[in-house]
N, C-alpha and C positions, 0 to 999 in steps of 0.2 A: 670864952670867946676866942681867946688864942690860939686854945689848943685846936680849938673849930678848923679857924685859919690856917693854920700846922699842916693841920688833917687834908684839907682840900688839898695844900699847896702840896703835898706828899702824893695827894693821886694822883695829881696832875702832872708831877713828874713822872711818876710810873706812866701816864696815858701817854704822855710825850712819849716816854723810853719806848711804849708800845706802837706806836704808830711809825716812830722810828724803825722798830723791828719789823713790822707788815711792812714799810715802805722795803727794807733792804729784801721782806719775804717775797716782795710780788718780784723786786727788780731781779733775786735767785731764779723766782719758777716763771720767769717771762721765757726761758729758753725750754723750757718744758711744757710751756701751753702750747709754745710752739709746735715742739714735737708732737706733744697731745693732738694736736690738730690736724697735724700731717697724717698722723698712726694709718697705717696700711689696712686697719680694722677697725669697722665700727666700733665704738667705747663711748660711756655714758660713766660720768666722776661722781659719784653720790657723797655728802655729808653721813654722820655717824647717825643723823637724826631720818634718813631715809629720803630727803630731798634731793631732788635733780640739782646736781653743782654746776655739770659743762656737759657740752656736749659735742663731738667734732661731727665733719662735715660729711665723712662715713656712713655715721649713723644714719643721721639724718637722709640720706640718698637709702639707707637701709630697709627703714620704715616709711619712708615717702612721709616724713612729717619733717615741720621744720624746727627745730630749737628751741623758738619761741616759746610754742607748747608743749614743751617738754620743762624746760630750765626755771629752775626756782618754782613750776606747777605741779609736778609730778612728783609726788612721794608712794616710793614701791613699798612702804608699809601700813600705809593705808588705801591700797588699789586692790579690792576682791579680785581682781583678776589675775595677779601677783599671785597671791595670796592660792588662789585657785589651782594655777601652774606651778607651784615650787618655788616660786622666785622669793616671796617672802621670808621662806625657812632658809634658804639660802644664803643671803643676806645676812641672817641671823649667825649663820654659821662661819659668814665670812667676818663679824663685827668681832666673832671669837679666835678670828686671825686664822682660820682654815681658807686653804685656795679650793673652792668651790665649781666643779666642772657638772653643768647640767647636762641631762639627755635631750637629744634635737627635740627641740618643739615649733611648730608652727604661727604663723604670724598674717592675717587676714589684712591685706593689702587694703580690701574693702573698706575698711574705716576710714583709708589716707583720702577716699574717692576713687579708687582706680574702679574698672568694671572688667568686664571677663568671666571665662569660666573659671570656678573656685579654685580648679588645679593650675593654671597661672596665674592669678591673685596671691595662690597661698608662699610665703617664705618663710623657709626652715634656717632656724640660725641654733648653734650650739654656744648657746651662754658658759661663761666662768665671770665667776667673783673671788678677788681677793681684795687686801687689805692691803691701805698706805699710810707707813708710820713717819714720826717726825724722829728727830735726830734722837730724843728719851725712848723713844716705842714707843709713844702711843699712837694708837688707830686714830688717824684723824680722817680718811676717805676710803671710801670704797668701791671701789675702779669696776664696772660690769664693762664687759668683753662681749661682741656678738662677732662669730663665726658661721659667716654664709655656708651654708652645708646645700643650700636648694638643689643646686646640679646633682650633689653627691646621694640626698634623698629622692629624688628623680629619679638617678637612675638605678639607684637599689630596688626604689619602688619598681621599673620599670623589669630590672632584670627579676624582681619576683612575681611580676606578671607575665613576663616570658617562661620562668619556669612552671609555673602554675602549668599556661597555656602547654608547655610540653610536656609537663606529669598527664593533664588531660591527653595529649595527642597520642602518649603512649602509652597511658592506661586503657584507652580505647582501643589499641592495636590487637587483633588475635594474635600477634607472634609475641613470646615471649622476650622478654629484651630486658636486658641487666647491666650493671660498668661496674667492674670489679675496679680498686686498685693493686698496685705493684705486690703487696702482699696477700692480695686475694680477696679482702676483705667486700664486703658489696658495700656499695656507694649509692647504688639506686637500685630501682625492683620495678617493672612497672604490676597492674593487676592480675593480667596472667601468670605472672612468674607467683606471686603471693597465692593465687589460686592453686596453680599445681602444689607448691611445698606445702600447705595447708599455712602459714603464718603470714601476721601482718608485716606492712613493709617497715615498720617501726622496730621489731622484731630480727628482722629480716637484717638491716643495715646496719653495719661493724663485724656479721660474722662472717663466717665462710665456707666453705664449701664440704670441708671436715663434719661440721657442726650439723652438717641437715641433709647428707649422701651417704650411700654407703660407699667403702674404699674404692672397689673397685671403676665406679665412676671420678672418684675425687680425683682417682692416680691419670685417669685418660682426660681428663679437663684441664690440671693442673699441666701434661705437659702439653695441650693445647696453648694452654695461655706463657707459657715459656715461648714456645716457637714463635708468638706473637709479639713479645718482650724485648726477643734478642735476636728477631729478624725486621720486626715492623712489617712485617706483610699482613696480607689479609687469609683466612682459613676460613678453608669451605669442607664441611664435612658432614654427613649424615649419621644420625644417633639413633642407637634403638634402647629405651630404659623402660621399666615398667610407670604409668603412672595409673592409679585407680586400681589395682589387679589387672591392667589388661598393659601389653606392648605397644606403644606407639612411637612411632616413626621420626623425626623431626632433620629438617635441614636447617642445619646453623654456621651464621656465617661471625666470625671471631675478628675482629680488627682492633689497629693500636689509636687511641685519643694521645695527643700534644698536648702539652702545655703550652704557655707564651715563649718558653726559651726553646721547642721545638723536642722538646723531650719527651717520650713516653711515659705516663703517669698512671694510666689505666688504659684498662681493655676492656670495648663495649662488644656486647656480643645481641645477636637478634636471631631465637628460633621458630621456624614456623614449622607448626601441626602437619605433615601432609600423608598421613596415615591414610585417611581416607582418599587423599591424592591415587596413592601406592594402588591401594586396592581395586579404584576402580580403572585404572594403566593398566593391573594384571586381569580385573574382568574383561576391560576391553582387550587385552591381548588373547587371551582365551577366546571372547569371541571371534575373533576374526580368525583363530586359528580353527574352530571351527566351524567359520565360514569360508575357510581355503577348502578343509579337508571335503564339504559339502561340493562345494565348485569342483574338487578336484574329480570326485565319486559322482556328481550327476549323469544318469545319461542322456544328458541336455546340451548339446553346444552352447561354450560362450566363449567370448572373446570381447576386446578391449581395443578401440581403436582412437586415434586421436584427431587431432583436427586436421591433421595434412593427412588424414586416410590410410594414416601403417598401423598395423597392428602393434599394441603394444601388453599382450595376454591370450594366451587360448588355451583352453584344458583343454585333459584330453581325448572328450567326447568330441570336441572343435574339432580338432586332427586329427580323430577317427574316422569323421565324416568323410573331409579333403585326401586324406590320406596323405597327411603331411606331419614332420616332426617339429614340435614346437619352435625349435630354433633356425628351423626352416620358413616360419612364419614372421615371429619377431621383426620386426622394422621394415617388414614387406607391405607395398601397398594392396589392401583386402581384394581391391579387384581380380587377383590373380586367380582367387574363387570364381570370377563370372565370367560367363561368356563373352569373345571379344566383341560379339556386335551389341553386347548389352554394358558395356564397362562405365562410356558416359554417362549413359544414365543415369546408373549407381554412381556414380562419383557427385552427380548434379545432385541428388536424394541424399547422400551423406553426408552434401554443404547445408543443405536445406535445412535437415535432422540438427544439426551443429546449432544454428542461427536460432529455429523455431523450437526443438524439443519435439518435436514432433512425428511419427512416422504410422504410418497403416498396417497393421499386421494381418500378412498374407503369403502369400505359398510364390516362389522364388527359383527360378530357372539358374544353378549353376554349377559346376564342373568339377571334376577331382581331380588331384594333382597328374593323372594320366591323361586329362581330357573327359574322363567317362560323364554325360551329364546326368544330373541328379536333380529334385526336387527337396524342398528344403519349406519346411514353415517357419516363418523367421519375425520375431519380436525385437524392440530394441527403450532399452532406458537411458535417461542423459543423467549422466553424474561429474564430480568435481572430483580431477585426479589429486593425488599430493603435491603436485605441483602449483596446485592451485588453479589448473587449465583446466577447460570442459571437456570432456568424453563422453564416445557413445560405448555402452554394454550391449552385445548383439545376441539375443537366445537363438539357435536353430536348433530343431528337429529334422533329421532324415525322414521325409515321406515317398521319397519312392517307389519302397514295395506296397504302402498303403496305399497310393493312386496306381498302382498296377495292380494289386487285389480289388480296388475299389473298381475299375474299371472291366475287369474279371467279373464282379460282382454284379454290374451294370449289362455287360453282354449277357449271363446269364439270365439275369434279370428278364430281359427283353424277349429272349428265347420261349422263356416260364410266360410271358403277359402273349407272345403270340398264339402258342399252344392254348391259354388259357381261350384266348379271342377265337381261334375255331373249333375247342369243345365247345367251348357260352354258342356259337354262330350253329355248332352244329344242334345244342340240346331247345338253341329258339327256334330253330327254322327246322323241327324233323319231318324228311316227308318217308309216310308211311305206304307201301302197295298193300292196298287192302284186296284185290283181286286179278286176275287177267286183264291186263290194260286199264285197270282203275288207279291210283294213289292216292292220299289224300296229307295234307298239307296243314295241321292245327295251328295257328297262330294266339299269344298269349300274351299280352304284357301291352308296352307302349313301342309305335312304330314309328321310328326317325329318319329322315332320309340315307342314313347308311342300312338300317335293317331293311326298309322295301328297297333296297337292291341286291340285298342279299337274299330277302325271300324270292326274287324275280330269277338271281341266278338258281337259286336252288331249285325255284320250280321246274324252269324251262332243263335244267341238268335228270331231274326226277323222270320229269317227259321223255326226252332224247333216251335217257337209260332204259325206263322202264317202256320204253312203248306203248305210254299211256294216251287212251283216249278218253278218259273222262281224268280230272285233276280235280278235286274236292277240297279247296280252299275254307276253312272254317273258324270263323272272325268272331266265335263265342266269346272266348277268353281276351279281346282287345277291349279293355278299357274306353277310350277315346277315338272317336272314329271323326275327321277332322277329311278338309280337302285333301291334304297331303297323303294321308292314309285309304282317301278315296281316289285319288291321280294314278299312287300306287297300285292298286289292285285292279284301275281298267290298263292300265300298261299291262299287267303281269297279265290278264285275260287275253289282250291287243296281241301278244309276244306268243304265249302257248297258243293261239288261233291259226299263227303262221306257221306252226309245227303241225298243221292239222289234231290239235284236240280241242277240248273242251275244257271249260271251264265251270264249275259249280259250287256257286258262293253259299255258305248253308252258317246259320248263325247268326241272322238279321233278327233282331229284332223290334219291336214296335218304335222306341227309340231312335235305334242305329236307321231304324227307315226313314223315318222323320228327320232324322240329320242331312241323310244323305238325300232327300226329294230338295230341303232345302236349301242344298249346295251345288245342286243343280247336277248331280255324278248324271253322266251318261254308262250306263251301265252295257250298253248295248249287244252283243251276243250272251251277254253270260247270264248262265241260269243259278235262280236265286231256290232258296228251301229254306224253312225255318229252323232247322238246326240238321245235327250233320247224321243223324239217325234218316231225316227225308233223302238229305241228297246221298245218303249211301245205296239205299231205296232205289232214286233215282237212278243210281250210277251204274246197279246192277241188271236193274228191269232193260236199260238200254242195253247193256253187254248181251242181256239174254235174249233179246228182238234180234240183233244183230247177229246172234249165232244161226237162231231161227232162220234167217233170212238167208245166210249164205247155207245151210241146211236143205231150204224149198230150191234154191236155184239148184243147188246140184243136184 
């Protein structure tokens, strides 16, 4: 039983001793909770057994939680989520007195209650664990450290979605584009550059130019990229190297990149393709060069005029025409071509042409540089000079000996259609003397009022000539026997009657009687037959009475 009593009374001084010692431990680390609290950085005090000890004010604003539920609740070795992230093994690592430095991890706001999108919610802090010993070493706590990294994971995220964004911007560019450093080596590549060298840009970045050229390009790049180095200018230069078996062209422009101390560190350079560019400049130059040599060699006037009306072009079928020397034309206003009393006009027609695009193509009264006037058929187009200002282009042709042939051709013409008009007059209307004061007179075809007065003069001229007294009119061969054709032939009876002859209509027949009883003809002295066998008959038996007659008298 003594020794019982002994026994307590012995631990009970060691408890004393011991509470005494905590008493003087708490009143030692009272200037250290202090600090602890203050600490610039979140920090969370753990026991050796995994339990939440302390926690300062840091944290807490850290994880948007408060203390409470953390201290003496939280043991990070038994939290799957610890456990999960690394922190458990850590821990571990730190109990074995290692200073333990984690990789950023992330931290979901969401659980404190905050709301938002996850990328504000989310906080990146870069944990470290070590160990706190007592004055023997041993491990009595183990101190976690949280280092807000958010801003600094932000904008790393940020600048590698800028970079993304401009590997895309310039893997999608057709010009090639590369950034060497100071020793040549490539830095970046975008698709086309990996395209033409046949290698990927993984490949591609560390080497240089040595490594995938042949010399004589490396030696003309290399001191490109010098000039660039140790002047900081920009270089513009055009390159011609084989790519694929074939020569293509490229303009590349070479400049210096800074760094933050304003130093030159690399040189990015950008070529673009314009082979095809090249080619079709030199088609189009070729064209137009044999669209001068055309314009030059037409024998078409043309000429170029502007909007104030001076000439600004005329080949020299134009100054053929005028008989002027180009540079006698040049910045002269065109009128000097037209007649003075026609110059307004053309000037009003050339505003017009200007405004509408528009003009009439037709034949053109004007003058060569002596005065001489000329005719001209003249076309014109509007087009856009190099200046960007509107022109007109003016075609002429010289037609003046073709409207002096034409007109040559026109007089004759006329000559040939008159001649023609009195053979036709003479082979309608022939009158024939079929004896001593007989003629006779066939009529054929259709009679219009110019032919019955044609037959009228030729008969009454047949009369007067031939001294005819019998005139044998024979209307077989008319078609259409009408009032007009019946008016006609008692005129032409009326007319020969005043000449003292006769008339004798032979060719009626059953028909042409019936037209004509029905159109009421007065026929009156003139003797009719039914064809022209009777009235020849006739025409003779009388001749032959009448000789008889003057025969008995004498």
């Amino acid at each position: 039983m003594t020794t019982t009593i002994e026994a307590l009374q012995t631990e009970i001084a060691a408890l004393r001793q011991r509470v005494v010692a905590l008493e003087q431990t708490v009143e030692q680390l009272a200037p250290y909770q202090e600090m602890f609290e203050h600490m610039p950085l979140p920090a969370v005090l753990f026991r050796t057994d995994g339990m939440a000890f302390a926690m300062n004010r840091q944290n807490e604003a850290f994880i948007h939680t408060p203390r409470e539920e953390v201290v003496a609740k939280f043991n990070i070795l038994d939290d799957p989520e610890s456990e999960k992230q690394g922190y458990t093994s850590a821990f571990h690592r730190a109990l074995e007195g290692e200073v333990v430095r984690m990789p950023p991890t992330s931290y979901d706001t969401a659980s404190a209650g905050l709301e938002g999108r996850q990328s504000d919610r989310l906080v990146w802090s870069e944990t470290t664990y070590f160990p706190l010993r007592d004055e023997t070493g041993t491990i009595n706590y183990i101190v976690e450290v949280n280092l807000d990294v958010t801003a600094r994971m932000q904008a790393e995220q940020e600048l590698r979605q800028n970079q993304r964004l401009l590997q895309g911007i310039i893997d999608n560019a057709p010009s090639a584009i590369f950034v060497k450093d100071r020793q040549g080596r490539f830095l970046l590549v975008n698709r086309t550059v990996t395209t033409l060298v046949g290698r990927e840009s993984d490949r591609m970045v560390g080497t240089t130019d040595a490594d995938l050229f042949p010399p004589e390009l490396v030696q003309t790049w290399q001191d490109i990229t010098h000039q660039v180095l140790t002047t900081g200018s920009v270089v513009q230069v055009e390159e011609t190297f084989p790519v694929r078996n074939e020569f293509h062209t490229y303009l590349s422009l070479y400049f210096p990149l800074y760094d933050e101390q304003q130093e030159i560190h690399a040189v990015g350079s950008i070529a673009t393709d314009i082979t095809n560019q090249q080619r079709q400049e030199q088609a189009l130059r070729a064209s137009e060069e044999r669209l001068r040599t055309i314009i030059e060699k037409i024998p078409v006037g043309v000429c170029i005029t502007s909007e104030q009306q001076r000439f600004e072009y005329a080949n020299p079928a134009y100054c053929q025409i005028y008989h002027y020397m180009p540079d006698e034309l040049i910045g002269q206003p065109f009128t000097i071509v037209v007649p003075p009393e026609n110059r307004q006009h053309a000037a009003d027609l050339h505003d017009a042409f200007m405004r509408e695009g528009t003009e009439i193509r037709g034949e053109w009264h004007v003058v060569t540089r002596e005065g001489t006037p000329l005719t001209v058929l003249a076309d014109a187009a509007a087009i856009i000079g190099e200046d960007g200002r509107p022109k007109k282009v003016t075609f002429a042709m010289d037609i003046t000996a073709l409207k002096q042939a034409e007109q040559e051709r026109l007089s004759l013409q006329q000559q040939v259609i008159e001649a023609q008009q009195i053979a036709i007059r003479e082979l309608s209307t022939p009158l024939l003397p079929l004896a001593e004061n007989v003629v006779a007179l066939p009529l054929v075809g259709t009679i219009d009022s110019d032919r019955a007065q044609q037959v009228m003069e030729t008969l009454l001229e047949g009369v007067a000539q031939f001294r005819a007294e019998v005139a044998i009119v024979d209307i077989t061969g008319v078609s259409v026997v009408d009032s007009q054709v019946a008016n006609a032939l008692i005129q032409a009876a009326q007319a020969v009657n005043l000449l003292g002859a006769r008339v004798v209509l032979t060719g009626i027949g059953p028909a042409i009687a019936q037209t004509l009883v029905g159109l009421g003809a007065d026929l009156g002295e003139v003797v009719t037959r039914a064809n022209l066998q009777s009235g020849i008959a006739y025409a003779l038996n009388r001749e032959a009475t009448r000789k008889s007659s003057l025969v008995t008298r004498h």
